[in-house]
SERO-4910 file (N, C-alpha, C, O; in steps of 0.05 Angstrom, whole numbers):
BEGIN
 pado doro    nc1    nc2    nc3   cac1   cac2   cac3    cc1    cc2    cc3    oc1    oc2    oc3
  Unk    A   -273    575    189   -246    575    178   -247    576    148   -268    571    137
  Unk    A   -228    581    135   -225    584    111   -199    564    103   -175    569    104
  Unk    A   -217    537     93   -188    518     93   -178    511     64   -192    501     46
  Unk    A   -143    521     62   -129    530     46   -115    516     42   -119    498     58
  Unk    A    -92    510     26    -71    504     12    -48    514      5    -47    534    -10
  Unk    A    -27    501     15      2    515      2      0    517    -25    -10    498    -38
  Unk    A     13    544    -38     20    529    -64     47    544    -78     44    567    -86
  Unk    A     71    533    -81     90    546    -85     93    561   -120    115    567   -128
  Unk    A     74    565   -132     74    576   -155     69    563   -186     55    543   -186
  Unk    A     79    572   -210     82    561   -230     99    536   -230     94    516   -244
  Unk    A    120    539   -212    136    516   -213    125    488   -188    137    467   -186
  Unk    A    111    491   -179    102    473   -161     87    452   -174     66    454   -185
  Unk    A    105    429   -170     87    401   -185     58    392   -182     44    378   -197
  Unk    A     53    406   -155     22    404   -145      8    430   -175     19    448   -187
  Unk    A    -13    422   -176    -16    445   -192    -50    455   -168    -60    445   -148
  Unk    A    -56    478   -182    -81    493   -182   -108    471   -188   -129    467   -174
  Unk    A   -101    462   -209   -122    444   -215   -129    418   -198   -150    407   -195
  Unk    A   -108    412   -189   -114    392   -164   -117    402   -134   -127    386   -117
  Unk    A   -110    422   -128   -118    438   -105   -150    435   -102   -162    422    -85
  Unk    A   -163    455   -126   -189    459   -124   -204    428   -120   -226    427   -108
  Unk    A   -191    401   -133   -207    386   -136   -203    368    -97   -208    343    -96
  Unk    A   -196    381    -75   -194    381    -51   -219    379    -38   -220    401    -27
  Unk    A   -240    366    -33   -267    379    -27   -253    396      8   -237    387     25
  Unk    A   -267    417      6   -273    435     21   -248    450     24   -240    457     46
  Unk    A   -235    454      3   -210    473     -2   -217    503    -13   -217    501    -38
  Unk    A   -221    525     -5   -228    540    -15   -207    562    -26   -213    579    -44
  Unk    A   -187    560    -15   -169    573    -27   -138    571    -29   -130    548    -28
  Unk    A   -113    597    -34    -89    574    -33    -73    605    -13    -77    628     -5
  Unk    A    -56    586    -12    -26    611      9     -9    603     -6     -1    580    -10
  Unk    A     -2    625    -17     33    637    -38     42    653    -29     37    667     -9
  Unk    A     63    653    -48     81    687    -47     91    686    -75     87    669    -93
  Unk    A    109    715    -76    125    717    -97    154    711    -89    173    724    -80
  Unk    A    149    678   -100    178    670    -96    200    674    -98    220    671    -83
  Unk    A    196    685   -129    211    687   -149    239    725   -132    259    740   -138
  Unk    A    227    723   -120    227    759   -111    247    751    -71    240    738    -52
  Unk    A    272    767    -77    286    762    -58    281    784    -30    277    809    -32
  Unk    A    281    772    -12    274    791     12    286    813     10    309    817      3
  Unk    A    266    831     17    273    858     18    260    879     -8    250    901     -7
  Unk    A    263    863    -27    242    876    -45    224    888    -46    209    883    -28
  Unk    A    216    907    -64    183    918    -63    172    898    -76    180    891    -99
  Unk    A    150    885    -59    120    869    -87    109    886   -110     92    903   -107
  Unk    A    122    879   -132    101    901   -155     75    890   -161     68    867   -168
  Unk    A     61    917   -158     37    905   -158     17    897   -181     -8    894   -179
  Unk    A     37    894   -210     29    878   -230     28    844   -216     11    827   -214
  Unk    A     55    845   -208     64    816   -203     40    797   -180     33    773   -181
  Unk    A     31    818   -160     16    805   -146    -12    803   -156    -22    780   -156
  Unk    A    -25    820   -165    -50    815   -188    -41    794   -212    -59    779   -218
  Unk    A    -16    792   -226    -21    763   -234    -21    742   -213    -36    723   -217
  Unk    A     -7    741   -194    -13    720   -179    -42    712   -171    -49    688   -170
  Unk    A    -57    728   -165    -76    733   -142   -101    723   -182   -117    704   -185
  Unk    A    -97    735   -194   -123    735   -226   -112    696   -225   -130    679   -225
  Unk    A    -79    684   -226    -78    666   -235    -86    646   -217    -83    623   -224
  Unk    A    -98    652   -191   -103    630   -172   -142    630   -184   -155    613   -196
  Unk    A   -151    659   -173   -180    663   -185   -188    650   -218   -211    647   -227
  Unk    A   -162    644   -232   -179    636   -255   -182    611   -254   -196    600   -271
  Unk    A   -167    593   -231   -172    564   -227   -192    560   -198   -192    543   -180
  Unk    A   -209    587   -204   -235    577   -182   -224    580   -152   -241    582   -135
  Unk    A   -209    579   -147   -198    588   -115   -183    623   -106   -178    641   -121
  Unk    A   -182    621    -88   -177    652    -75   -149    646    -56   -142    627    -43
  Unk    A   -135    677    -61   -109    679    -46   -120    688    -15   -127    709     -5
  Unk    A   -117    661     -5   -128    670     22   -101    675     42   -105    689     62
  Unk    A    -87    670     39    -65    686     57    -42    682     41    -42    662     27
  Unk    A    -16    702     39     10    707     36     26    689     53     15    683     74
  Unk    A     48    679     50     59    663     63     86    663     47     84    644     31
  Unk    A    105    672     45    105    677     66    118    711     53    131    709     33
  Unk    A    114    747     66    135    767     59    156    767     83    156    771    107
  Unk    A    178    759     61    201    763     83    213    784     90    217    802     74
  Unk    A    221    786    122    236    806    136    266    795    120    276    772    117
  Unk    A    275    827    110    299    825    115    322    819    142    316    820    165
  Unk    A    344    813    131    373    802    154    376    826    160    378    828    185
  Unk    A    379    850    146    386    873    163    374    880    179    385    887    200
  Unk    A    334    884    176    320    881    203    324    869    225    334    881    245
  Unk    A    318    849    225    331    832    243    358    826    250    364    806    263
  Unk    A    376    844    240    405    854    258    399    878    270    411    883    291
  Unk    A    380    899    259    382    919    265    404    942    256    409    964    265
  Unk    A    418    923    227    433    941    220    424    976    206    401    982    199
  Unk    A    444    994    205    431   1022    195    412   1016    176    390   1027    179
  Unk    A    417    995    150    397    996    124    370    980    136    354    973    118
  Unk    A    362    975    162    340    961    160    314    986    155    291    979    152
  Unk    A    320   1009    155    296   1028    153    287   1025    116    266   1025    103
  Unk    A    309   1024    111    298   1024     83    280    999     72    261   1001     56
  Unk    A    288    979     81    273    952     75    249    952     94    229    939     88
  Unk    A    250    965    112    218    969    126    201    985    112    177    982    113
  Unk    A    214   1006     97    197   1024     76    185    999     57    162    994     56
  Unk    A    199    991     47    198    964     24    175    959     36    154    970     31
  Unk    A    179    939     58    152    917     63    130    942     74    109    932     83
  Unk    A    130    965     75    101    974     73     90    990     50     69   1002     47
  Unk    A    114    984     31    104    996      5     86    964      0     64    964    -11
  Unk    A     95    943      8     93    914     -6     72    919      9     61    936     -5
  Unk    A     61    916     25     38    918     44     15    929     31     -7    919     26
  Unk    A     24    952     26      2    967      6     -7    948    -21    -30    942    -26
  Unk    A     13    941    -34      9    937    -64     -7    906    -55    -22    894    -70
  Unk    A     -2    899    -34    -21    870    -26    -54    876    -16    -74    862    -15
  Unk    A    -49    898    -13    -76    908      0    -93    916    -16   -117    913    -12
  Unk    A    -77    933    -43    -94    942    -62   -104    917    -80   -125    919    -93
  Unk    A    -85    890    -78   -106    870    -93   -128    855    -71   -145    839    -79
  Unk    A   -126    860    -51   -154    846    -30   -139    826    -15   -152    807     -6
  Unk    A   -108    828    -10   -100    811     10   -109    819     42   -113    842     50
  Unk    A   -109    794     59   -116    812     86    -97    793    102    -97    799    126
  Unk    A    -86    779     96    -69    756    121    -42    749    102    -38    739     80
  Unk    A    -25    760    124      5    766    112     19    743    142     13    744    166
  Unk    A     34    729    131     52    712    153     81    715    139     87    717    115
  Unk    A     97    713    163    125    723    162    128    712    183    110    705    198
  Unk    A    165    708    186    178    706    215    193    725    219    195    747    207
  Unk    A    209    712    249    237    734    251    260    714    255    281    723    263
  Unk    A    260    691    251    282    675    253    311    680    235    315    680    211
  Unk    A    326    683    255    352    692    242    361    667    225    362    645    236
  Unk    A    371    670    190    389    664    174    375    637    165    377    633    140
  Unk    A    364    621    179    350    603    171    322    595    181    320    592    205
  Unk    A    302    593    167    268    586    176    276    561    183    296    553    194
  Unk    A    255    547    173    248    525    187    273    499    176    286    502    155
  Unk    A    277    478    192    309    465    190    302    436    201    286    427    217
  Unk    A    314    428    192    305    384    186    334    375    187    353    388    178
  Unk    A    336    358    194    364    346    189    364    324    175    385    315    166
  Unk    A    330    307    167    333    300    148    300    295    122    279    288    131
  Unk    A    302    299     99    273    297     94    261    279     81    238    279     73
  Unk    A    274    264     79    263    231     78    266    207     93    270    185     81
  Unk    A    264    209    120    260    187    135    234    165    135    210    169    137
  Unk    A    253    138    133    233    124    133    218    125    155    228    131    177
  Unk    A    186    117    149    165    108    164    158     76    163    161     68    140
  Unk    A    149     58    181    143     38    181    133     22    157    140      1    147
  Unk    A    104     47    149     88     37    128     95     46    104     79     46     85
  Unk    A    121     57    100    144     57     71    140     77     60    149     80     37
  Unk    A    117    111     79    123    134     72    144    139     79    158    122     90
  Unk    A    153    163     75    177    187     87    163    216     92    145    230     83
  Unk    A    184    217    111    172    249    120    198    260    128    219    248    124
  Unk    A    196    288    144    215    310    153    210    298    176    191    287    187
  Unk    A    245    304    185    241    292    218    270    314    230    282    324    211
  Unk    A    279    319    252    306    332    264    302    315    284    282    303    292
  Unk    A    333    317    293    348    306    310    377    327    321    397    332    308
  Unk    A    370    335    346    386    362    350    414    347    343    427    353    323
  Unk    A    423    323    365    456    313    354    461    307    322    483    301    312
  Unk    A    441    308    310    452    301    283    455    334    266    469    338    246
  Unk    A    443    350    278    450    388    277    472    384    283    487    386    263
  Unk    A    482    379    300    503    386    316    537    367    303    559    373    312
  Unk    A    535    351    288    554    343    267    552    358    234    567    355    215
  Unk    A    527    376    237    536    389    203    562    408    204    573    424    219
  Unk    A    564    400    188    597    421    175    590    451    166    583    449    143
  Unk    A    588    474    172    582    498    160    613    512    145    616    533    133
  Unk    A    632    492    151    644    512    147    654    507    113    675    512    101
  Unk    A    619    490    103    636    499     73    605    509     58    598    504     34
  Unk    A    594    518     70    563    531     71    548    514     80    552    496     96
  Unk    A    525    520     67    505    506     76    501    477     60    478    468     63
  Unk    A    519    464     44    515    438     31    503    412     40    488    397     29
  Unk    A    512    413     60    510    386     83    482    387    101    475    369    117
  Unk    A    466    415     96    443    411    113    419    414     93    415    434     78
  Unk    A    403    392     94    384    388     95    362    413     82    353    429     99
  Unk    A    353    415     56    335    436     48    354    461     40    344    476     23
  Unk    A    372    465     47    393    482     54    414    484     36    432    499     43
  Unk    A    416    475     16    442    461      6    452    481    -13    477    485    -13
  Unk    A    436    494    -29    445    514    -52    434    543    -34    429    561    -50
  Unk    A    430    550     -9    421    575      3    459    589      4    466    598    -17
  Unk    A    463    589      9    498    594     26    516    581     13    515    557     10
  Unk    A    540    601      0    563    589     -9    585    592     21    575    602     41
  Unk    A    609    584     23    623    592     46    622    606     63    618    605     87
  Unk    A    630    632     39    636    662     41    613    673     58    615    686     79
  Unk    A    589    664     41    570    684     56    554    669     78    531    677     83
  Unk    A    563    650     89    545    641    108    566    642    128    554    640    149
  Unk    A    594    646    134    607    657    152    601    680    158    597    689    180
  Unk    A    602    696    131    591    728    143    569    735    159    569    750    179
  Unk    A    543    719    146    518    717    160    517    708    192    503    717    211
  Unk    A    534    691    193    538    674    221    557    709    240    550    718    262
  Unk    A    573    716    228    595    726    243    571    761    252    572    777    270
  Unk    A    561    759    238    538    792    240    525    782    263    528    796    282
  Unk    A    509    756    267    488    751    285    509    748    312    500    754    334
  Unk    A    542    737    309    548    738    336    548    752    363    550    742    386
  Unk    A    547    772    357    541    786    382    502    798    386    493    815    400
  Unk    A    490    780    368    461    788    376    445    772    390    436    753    377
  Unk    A    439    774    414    428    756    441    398    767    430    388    784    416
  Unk    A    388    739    449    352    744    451    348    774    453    339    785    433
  Unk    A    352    785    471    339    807    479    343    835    466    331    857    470
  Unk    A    369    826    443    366    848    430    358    840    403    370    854    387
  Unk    A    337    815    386    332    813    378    303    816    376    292    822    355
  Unk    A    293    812    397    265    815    408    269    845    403    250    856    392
  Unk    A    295    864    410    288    898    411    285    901    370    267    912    356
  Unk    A    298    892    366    305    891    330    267    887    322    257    901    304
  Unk    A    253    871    334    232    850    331    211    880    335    196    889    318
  Unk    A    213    890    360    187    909    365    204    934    350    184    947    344
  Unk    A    228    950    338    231    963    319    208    962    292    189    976    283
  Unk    A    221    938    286    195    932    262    172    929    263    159    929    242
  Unk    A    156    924    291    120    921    289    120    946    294     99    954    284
  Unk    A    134    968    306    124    984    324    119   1013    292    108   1035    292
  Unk    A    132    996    268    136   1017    237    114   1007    224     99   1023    213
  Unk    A    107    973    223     98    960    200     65    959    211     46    964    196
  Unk    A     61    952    247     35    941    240     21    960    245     -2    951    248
  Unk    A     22    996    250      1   1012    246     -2   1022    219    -21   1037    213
  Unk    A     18   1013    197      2   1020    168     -7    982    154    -16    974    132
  Unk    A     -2    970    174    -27    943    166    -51    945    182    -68    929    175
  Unk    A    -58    960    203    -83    969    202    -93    992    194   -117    994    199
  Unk    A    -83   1009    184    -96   1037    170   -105   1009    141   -125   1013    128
  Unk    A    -89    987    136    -97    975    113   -113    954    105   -121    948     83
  Unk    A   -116    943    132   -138    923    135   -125    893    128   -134    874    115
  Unk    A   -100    896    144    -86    871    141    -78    860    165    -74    871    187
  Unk    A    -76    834    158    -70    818    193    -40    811    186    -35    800    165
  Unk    A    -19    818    204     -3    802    200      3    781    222     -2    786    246
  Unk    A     14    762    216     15    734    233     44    729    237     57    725    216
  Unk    A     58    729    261     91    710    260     85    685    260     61    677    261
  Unk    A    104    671    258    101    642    246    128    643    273    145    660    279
  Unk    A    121    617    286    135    607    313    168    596    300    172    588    277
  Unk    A    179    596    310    207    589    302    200    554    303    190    540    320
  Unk    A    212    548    276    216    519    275    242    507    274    253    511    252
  Unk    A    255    493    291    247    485    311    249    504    322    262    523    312
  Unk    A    233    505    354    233    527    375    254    527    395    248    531    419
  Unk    A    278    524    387    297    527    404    327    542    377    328    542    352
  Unk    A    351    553    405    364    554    386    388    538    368    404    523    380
  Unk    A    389    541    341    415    521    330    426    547    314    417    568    305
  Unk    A    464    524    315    482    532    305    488    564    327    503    581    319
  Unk    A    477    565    348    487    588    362    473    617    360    481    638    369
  Unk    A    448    611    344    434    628    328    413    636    347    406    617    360
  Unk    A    396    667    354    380    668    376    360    656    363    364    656    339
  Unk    A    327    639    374    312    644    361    290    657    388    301    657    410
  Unk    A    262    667    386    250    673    406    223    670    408    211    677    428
  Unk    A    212    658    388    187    670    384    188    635    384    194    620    365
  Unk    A    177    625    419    173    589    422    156    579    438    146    556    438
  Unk    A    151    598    455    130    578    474    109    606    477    113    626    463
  Unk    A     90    602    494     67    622    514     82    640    512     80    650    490
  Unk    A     99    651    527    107    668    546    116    693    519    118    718    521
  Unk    A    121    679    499    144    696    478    115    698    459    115    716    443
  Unk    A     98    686    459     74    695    441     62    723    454     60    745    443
  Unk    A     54    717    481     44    742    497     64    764    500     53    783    511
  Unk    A     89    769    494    108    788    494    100    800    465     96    824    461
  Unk    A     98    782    447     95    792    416     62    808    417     54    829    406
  Unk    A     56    799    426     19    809    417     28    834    432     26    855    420
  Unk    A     41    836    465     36    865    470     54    882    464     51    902    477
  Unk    A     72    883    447     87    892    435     73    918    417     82    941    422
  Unk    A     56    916    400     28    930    391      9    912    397      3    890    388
  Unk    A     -2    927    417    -38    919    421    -56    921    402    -75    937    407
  Unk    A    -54    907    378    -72    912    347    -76    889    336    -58    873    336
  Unk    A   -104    881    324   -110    862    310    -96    856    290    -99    834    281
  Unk    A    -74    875    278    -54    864    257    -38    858    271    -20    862    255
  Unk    A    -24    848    297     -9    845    312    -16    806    322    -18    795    344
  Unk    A    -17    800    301    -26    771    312     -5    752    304     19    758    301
  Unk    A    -17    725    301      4    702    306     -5    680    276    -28    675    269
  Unk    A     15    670    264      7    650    251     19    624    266     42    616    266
  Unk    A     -3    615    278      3    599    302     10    565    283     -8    556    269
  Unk    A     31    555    285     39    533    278     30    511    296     33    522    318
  Unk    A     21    485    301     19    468    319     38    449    324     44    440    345
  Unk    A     49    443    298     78    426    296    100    443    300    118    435    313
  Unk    A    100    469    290    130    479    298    133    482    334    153    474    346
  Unk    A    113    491    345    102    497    373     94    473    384     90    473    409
  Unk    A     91    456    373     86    427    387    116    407    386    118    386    399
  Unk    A    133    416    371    157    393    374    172    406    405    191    393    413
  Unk    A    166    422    415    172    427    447    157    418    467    142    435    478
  Unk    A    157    399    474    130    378    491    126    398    511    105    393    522
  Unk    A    140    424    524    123    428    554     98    457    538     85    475    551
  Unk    A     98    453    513     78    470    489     56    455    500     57    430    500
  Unk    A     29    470    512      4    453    503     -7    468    484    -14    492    488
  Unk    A    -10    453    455    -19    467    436    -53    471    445    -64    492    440
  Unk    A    -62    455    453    -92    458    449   -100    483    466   -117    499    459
  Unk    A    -89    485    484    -88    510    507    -81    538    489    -95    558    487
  Unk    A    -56    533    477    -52    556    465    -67    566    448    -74    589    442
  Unk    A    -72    547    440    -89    552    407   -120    563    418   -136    577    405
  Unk    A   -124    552    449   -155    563    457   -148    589    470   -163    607    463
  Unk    A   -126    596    487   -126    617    488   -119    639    471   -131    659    479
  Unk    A   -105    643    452   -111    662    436   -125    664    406   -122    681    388
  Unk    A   -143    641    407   -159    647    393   -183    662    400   -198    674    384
  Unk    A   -185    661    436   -206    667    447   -199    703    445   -212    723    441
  Unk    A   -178    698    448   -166    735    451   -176    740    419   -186    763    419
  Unk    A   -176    730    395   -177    731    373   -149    746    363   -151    770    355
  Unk    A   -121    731    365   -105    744    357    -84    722    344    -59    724    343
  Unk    A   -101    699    332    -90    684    311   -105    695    279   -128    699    270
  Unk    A    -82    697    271    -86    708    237    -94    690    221   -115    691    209
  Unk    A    -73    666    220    -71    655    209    -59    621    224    -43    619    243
  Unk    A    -69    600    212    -66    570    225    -50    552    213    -60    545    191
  Unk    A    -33    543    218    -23    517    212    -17    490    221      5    485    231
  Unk    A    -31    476    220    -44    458    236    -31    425    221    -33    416    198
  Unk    A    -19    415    245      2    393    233     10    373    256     17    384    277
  Unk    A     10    344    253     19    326    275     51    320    281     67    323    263
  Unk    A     61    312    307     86    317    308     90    296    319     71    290    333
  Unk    A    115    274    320    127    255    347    143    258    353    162    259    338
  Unk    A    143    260    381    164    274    400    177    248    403    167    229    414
  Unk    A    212    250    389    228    229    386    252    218    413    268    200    416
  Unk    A    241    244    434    271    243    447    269    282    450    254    298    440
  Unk    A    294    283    471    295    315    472    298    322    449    307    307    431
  Unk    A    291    349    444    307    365    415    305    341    381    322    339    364
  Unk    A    280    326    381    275    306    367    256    294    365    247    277    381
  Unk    A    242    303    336    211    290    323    216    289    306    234    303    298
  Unk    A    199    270    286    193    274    264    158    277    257    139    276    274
  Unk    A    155    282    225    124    303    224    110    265    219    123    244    219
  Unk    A     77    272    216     67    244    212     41    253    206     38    277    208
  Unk    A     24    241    200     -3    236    189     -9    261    203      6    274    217
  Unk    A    -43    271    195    -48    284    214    -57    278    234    -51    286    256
  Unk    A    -82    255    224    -89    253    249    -72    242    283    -51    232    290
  Unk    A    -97    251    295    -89    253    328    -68    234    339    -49    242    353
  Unk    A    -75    194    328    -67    175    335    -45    164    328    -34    143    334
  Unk    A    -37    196    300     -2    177    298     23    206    306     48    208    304
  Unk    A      7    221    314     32    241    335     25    239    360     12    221    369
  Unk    A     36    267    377     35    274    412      5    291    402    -15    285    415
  Unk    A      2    310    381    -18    334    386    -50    322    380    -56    307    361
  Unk    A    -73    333    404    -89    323    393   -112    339    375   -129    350    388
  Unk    A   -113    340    354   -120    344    330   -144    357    337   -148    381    333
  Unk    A   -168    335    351   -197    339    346   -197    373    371   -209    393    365
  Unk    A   -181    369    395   -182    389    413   -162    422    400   -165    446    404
  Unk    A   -150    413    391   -132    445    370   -163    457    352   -171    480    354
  Unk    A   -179    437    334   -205    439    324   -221    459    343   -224    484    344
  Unk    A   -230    438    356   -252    447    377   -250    466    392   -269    469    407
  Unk    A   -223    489    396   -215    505    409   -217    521    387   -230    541    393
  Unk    A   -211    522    370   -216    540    341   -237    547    336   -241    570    326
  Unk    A   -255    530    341   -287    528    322   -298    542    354   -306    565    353
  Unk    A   -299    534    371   -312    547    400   -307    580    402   -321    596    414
  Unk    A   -281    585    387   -275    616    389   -294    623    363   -302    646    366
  Unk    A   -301    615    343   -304    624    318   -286    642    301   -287    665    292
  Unk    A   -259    611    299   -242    623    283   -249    625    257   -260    604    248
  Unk    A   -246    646    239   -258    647    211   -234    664    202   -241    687    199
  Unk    A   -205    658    197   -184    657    184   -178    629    172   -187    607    178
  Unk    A   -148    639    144   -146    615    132   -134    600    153   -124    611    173
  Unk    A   -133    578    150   -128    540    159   -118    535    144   -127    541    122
  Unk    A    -83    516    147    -82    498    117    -68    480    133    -56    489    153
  Unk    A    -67    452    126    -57    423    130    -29    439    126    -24    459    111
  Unk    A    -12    425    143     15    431    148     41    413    130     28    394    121
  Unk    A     56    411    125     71    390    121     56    361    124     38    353    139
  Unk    A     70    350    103     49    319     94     76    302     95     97    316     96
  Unk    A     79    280     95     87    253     80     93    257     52     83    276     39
  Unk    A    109    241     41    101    235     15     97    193     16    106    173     26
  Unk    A     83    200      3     70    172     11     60    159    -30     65    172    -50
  Unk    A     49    136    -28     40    125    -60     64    136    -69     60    159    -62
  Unk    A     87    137    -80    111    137    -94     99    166   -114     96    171   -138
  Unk    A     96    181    -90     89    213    -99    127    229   -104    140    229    -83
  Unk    A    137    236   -121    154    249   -124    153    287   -126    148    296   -148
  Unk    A    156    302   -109    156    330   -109    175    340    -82    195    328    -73
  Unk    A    166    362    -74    172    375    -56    176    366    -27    155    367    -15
  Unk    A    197    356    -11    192    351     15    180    360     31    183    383     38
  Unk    A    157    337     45    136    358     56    107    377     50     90    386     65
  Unk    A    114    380     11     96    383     13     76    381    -24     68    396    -42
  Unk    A     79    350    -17     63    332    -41     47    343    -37     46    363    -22
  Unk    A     24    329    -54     -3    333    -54    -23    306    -44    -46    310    -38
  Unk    A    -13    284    -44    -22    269    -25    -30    271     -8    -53    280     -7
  Unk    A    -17    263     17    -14    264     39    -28    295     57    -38    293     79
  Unk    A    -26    316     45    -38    341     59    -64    346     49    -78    363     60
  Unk    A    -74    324     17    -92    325     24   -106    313     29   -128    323     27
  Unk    A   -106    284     38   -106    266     63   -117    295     87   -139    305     88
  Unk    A    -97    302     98   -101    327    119   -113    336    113   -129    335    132
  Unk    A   -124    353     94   -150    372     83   -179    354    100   -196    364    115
  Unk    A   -176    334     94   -204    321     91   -206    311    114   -229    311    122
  Unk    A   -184    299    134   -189    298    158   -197    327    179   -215    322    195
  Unk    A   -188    349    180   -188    379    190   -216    385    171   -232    398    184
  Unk    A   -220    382    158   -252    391    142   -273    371    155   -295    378    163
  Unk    A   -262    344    156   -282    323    171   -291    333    202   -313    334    211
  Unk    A   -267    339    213   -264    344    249   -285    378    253   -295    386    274
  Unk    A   -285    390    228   -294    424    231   -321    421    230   -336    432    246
  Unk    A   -334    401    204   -359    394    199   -371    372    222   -391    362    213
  Unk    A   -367    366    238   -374    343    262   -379    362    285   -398    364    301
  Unk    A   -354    375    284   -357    410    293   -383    423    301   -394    428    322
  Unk    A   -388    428    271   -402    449    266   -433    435    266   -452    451    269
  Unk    A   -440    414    264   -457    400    266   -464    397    297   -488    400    299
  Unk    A   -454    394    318   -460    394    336   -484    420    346   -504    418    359
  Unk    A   -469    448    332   -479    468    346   -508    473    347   -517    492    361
***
């Protein structure tokens, strides 16, 4: 494995310099934040990214995230043009030595918390949902009232957004879904790129919204969708693990064995009640997932893609990003580096 680090940019309180000082961190996962879906990546912009991670001694080991456009995933007329985009972007990632690109297809909103500072016993906080407490947000004055969410959507445009997806069911989102691999992932293998979906978090649907991409059954639909090594999965264990009838360790052994995980994100979950967890340590003994067996199913296939500790705590009166201090994940670094090397020692 190649075990990595979020890192959300110039503006990210974590810096570069404390990343590297991670033992057994070798590299980081960005994007160009700054740059709204649909965009071309210029490929000045990604060579400074990619020179400014290498001059603090680490490597851009995967993209994280290029976003699909909303018109893709409506399938409206303009989604051809924004598929041109992301394989112009494709290229200009390729020409600086990227090889692992993760994206979703979750309509209007990624990943969603209802709240991100819940207390923990021992006086951290973390991200936790609770479907009935979804189910009292107000949308109808945007997105203010939810969680992470708050400055995404003014009124106006998050009714419109909502009112486009109404008549789009699973099944014609899934058709919207193989439109786009069936354009993007034979010029990411003429380019020597993996791309990975990232599992819908949570894996069910809210606010009325389809999502699809949640258990087995919708992973094995996606891979045969294109039968291609760029046709893989950025397999989450917490987004795919807050659905208890998920066996992550199963999943994670079977398609790693197929070799059609790109990319890993590897994170503990407690299953609070239906439609209800919150995130926790990594290790095994303070969620449902068990840690050392998601490992050992990895390392038995000889996974050698990036790895990065998933969502953390913020814990020691760390002030940053919900979810994702620098504490606490890298706490997680060193436990997932401990479990790989015990690993790897055996063999």
């Amino acid at each position: 494995m190649q075990l990595s680090f979020r890192w959300y940019g110039p503006e990210d309180p974590v810096s570069l310099k404390a990343i590297r000082q991670i033992p057994g961190v070798e590299g980081v996962v960005s994007a160009l934040h700054e740059l709204a879906p649909g965009e071309v990546w210029p490929q000045r912009s990604i060579r400074g990214l990619v020179d400014q991670i290498r001059d603090n001694g680490l490597a851009l080991t995967a993209v994280e995230s290029l976003p699909v456009h909303e018109d893709i995933k409506l399938g409206n007329p303009t989604r051809d043009r924004y598929i041109a985009n992301y394989a112009t972007s494709l290229n200009h990632l390729a020409a600086s030595g990227v090889t692992t690109v993760c994206y979703n297809f979750m309509p209007v909103f990624d990943w969603t918390r209802t709240r991100l500072d819940r207390p923990l016993p021992d006086g951290a906080t973390c991200l936790s949902y609770n479907h009935s407490d979804l189910a009292r947000i107000d949308l109808s004055h945007g997105t203010r009232d939810l969680p992470g969410w708050s400055t995404a959507f003014d009124r106006a445009q998050l009714k419109k957004m909502l009112q486009a997806y109404a008549g789009v069911s699973e099944e014609r989102l899934w058709d919207n879904l193989a439109y786009f691999l069936h354009r993007v992932i034979p010029v990411a293998e003429d380019l020597g790129i993996r791309l990975g979906i990232h599992p819908d978090d949570p894996p069910w649907s809210i606010f009325g919204l389809p999502r699809i991409i949640v258990d087995r059954d919708a992973l094995h639909r996606l891979i045969q969708i294109e039968d291609s090594p760029a046709n893989g999965l950025s397999l989450c264990t917490g987004s795919l693990g807050a659905l208890p009838s998920n066996d992550i360790p199963a999943l994670v052994e079977e398609f790693s064995r197929m070799d059609r995980i790109a990319f890993m994100h590897v994170r503990n979950v407690h299953i609070d009640g239906e439609k209800a967890f919150h995130e926790t340590a990594h290790p095994s003994a303070c969620g449902h997932l068990d840690m050392f067996a998601i490992m050992k199913a990895l390392h038995k296939n000889n996974f050698d893609g990036p790895l990065r500790p998933d969502h953390g705590r913020m814990i020691w009166d760390e002030i940053g990003k919900p979810g994702y201090g620098l504490f606490d994940r890298a706490l997680g670094a060193a436990y997932l580096n401990g479990l790989w090397e015990g690993l790897t020692s055996e063999d």
